[in-house]
PLY file of the C-alpha trace (Angstrom):
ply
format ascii 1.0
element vertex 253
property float x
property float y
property float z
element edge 252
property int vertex1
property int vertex2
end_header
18.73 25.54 -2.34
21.00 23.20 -0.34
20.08 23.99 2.78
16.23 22.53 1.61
17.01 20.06 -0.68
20.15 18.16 1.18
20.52 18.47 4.59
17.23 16.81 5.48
17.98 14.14 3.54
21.40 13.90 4.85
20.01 13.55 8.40
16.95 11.21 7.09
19.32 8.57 5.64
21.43 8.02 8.78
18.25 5.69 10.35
16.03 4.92 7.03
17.23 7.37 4.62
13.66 9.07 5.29
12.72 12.10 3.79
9.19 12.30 2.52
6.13 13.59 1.55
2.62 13.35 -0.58
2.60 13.95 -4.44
1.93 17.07 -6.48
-1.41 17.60 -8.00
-0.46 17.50 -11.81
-2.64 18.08 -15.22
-1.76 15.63 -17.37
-1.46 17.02 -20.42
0.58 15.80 -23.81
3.92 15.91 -23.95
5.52 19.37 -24.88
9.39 20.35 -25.87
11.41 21.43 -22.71
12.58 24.63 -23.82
15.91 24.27 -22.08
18.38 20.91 -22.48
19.62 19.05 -19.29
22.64 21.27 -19.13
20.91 23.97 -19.13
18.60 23.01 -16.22
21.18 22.13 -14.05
23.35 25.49 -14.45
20.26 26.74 -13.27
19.07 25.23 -10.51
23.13 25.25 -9.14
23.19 28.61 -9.52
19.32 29.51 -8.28
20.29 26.97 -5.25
23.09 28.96 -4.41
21.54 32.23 -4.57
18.65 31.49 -2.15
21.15 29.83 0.10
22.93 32.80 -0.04
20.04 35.02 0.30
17.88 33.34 3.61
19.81 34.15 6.49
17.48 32.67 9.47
13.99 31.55 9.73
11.38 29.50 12.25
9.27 26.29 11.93
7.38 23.80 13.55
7.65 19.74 12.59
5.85 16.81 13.75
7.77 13.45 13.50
5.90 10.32 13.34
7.27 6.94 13.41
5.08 3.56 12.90
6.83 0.46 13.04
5.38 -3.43 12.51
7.21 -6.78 12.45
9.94 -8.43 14.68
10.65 -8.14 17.42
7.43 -6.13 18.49
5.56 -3.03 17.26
6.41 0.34 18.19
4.92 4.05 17.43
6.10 7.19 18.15
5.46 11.39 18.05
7.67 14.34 18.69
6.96 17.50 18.44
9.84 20.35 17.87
10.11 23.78 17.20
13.43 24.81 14.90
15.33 27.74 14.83
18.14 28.04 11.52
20.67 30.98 11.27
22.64 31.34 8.70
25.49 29.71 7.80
25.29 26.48 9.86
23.51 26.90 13.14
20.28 25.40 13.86
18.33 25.22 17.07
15.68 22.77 18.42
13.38 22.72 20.65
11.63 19.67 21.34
7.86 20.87 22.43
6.60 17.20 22.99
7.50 13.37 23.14
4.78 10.42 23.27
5.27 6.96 22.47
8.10 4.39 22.12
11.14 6.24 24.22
13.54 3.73 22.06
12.27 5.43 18.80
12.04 9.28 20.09
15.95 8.46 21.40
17.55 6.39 18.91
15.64 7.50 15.53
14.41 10.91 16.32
16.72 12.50 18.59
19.46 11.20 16.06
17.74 13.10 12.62
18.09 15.94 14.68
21.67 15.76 15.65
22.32 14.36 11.59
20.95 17.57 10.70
22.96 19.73 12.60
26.09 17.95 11.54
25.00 18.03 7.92
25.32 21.51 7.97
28.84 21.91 8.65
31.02 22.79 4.81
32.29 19.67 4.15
28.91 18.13 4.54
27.40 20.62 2.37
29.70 20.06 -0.81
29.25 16.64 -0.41
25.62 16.69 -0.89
25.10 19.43 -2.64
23.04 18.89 -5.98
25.61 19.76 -8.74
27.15 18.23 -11.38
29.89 17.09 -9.08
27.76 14.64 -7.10
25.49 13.53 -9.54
24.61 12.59 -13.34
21.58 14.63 -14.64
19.38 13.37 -17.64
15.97 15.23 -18.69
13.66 12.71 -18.83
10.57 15.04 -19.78
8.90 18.67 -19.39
5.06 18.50 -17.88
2.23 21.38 -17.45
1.25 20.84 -13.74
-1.38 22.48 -11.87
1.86 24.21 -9.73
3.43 25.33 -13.37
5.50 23.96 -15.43
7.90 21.41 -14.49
11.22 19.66 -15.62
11.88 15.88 -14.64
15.80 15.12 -14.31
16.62 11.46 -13.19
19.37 11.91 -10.82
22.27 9.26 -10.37
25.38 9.76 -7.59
28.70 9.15 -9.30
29.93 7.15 -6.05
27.93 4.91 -3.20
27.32 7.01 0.12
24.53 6.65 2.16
24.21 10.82 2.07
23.35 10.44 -1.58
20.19 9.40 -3.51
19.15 7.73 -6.66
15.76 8.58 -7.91
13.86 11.20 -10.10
13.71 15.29 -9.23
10.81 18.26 -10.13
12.22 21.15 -11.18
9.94 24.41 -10.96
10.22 26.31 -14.16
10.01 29.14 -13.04
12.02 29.64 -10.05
14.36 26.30 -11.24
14.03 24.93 -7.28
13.19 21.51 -6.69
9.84 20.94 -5.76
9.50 17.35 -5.60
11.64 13.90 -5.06
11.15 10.24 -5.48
14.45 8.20 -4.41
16.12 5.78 -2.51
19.77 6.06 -0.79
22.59 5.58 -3.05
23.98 3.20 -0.65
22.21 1.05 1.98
22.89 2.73 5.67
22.69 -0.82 7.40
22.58 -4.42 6.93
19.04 -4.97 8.26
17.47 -2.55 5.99
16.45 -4.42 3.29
15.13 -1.31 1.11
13.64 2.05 1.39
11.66 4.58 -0.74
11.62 8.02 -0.08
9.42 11.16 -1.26
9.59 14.61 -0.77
7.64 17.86 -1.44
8.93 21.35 -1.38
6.50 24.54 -0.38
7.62 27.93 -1.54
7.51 30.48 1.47
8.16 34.36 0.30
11.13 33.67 -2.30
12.61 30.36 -0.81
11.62 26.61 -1.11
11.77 24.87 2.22
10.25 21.04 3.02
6.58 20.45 3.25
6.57 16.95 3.97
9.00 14.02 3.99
7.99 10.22 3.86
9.94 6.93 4.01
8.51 3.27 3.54
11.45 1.27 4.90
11.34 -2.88 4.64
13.81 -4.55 7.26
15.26 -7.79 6.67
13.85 -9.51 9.57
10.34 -8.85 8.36
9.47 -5.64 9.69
8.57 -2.38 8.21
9.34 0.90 9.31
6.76 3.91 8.37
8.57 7.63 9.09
7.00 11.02 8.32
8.01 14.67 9.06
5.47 17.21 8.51
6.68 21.10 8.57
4.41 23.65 9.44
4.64 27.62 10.30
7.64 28.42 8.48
8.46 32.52 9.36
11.12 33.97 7.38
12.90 36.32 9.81
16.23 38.00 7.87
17.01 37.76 4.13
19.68 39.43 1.79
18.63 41.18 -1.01
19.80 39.16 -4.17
21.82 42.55 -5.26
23.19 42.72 -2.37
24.66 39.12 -2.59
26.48 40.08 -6.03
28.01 43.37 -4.80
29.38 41.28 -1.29
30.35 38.52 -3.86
31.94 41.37 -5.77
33.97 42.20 -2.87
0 1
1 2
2 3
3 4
4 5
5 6
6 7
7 8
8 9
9 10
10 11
11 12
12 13
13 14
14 15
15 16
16 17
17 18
18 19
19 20
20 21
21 22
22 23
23 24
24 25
25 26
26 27
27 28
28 29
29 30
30 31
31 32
32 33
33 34
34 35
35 36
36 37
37 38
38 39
39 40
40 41
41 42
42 43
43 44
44 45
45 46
46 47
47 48
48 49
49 50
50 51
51 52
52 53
53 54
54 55
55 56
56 57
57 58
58 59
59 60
60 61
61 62
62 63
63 64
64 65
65 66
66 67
67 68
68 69
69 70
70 71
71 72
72 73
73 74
74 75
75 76
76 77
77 78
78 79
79 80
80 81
81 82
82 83
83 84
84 85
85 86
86 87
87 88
88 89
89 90
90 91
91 92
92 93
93 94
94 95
95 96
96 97
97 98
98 99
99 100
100 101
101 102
102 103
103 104
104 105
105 106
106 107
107 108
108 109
109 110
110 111
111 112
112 113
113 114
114 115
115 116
116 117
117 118
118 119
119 120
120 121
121 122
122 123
123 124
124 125
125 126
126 127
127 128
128 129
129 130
130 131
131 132
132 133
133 134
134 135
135 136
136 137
137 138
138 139
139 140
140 141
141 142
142 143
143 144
144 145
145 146
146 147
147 148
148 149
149 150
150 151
151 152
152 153
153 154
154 155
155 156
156 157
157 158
158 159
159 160
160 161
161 162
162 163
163 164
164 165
165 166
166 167
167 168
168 169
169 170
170 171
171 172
172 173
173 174
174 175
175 176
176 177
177 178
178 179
179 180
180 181
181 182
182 183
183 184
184 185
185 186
186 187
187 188
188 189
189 190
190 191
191 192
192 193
193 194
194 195
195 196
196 197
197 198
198 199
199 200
200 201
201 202
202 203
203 204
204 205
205 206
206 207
207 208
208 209
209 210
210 211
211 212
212 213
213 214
214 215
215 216
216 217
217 218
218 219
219 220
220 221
221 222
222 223
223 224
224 225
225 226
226 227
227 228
228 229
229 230
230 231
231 232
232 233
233 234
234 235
235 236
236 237
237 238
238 239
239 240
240 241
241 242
242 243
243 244
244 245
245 246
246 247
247 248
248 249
249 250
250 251
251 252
């Protein structure tokens, strides 16, 4: 769904292109033949994406942002607490609960994710991230039994350089053809004293949608320093959906 898989990392790029989280669980098992070709995947997960966009209409959260930063010219941590508020199709409210630390990281990193985010969600943001075959270059790299299910791996490559895009590898549920998982780095570097940054992210499925779990960036600055960020989500409620049917009869419309 866009609103899960790109806005957050729309907003997370803008100070280290973080977006984050821990890894899946997985069985490792042996290789098995994806049933489905890389073509196939992706018509999929466009076209699930689109319908769960469609479908989640508002819901409420909780997210803790944590910042730890070591190296020149001095050390600096920070939390913030906020509660978030997101009605459908581009409004999103937050409330920020709590603020300790470093006030030059709650102000300039994350008072800015949360204004990125907001603007992210206007349209022209949205079809510029949005993960389609218009943005990106797909390959299947492999199909894997997990202990979540069955997953696809695409390797995901942005056919131009913007610092709202990302390079890296995707988890596709099998199932419900949402990602669940990403590895990346930004397409293009977001500043010239960011040396490089790795980003992971996990999904969580709440009632029918997919919405972030946990983001985590490791960012290296060129000075010597090195940025840690993580957002952790946390008492998602699902407050007004459309039925799937009656998205195809308004679409009919």
């Amino acid at each position: 769904m866009r609103i899960t898989t790109h806005l957050h990392l729309a907003a997370a790029m803008l100070f280290v292109a973080c977006l984050g989280l821990r890894l899946l669980a997985t069985a490792q098992a042996d290789p098995v033949p994806a049933p489905l070709n890389t073509e196939q995947v992706v018509a999929k997960l466009v076209h699930m994406n689109a319908e769960r966009a469609q479908s989640l209409r508002s819901y409420e959260g909780k997210r803790i942002y944590r910042l730890v930063y070591s190296g020149f010219p001095a050390a600096r941590s920070a939390e913030m607490r906020v509660d978030v508020k997101y009605q459908a199709p581009e409004t999103k409210e937050f409330i920020i609960v709590s603020e300790t630390g470093s006030r030059v990281v709650i102000d300039r990193v994350f008072k800015k994710l949360l204004q990125s985010e907001k603007e992210a969600l206007e349209a022209e943001n949205l079809r510029r991230t949005a993960l389609n075959e218009a943005n990106y270059v797909f390959t299947l790299l492999e199909y894997e039994t997990t202990s979540a299910g069955p997953m696809y791996i695409l390797s995901v490559e942005p056919r131009r350089k913007d610092k709202f895009l990302y390079s890296g590898k995707i988890w596709v549920d099998a199932e419900d053809f949402a990602v669940v998982r990403i590895e990346a780095e930004p397409a293009k570097n977001p500043s010239f004293w960011i040396r490089n940054t790795k980003i992971e992210q996990l999904y969580l499925k709440v009632n029918d949608f997919w919405l972030p779990a946990r983001n985590h960036s490791l960012t290296s600055v060129r000075l010597g320093g090195r940025a840690d960020l993580t957002i952790d989500y946390q008492d998602y409620r699902v407050t007004r959906t459309i039925l799937p049917a009656t998205i195809s009869n308004a679409v009919l419309r």
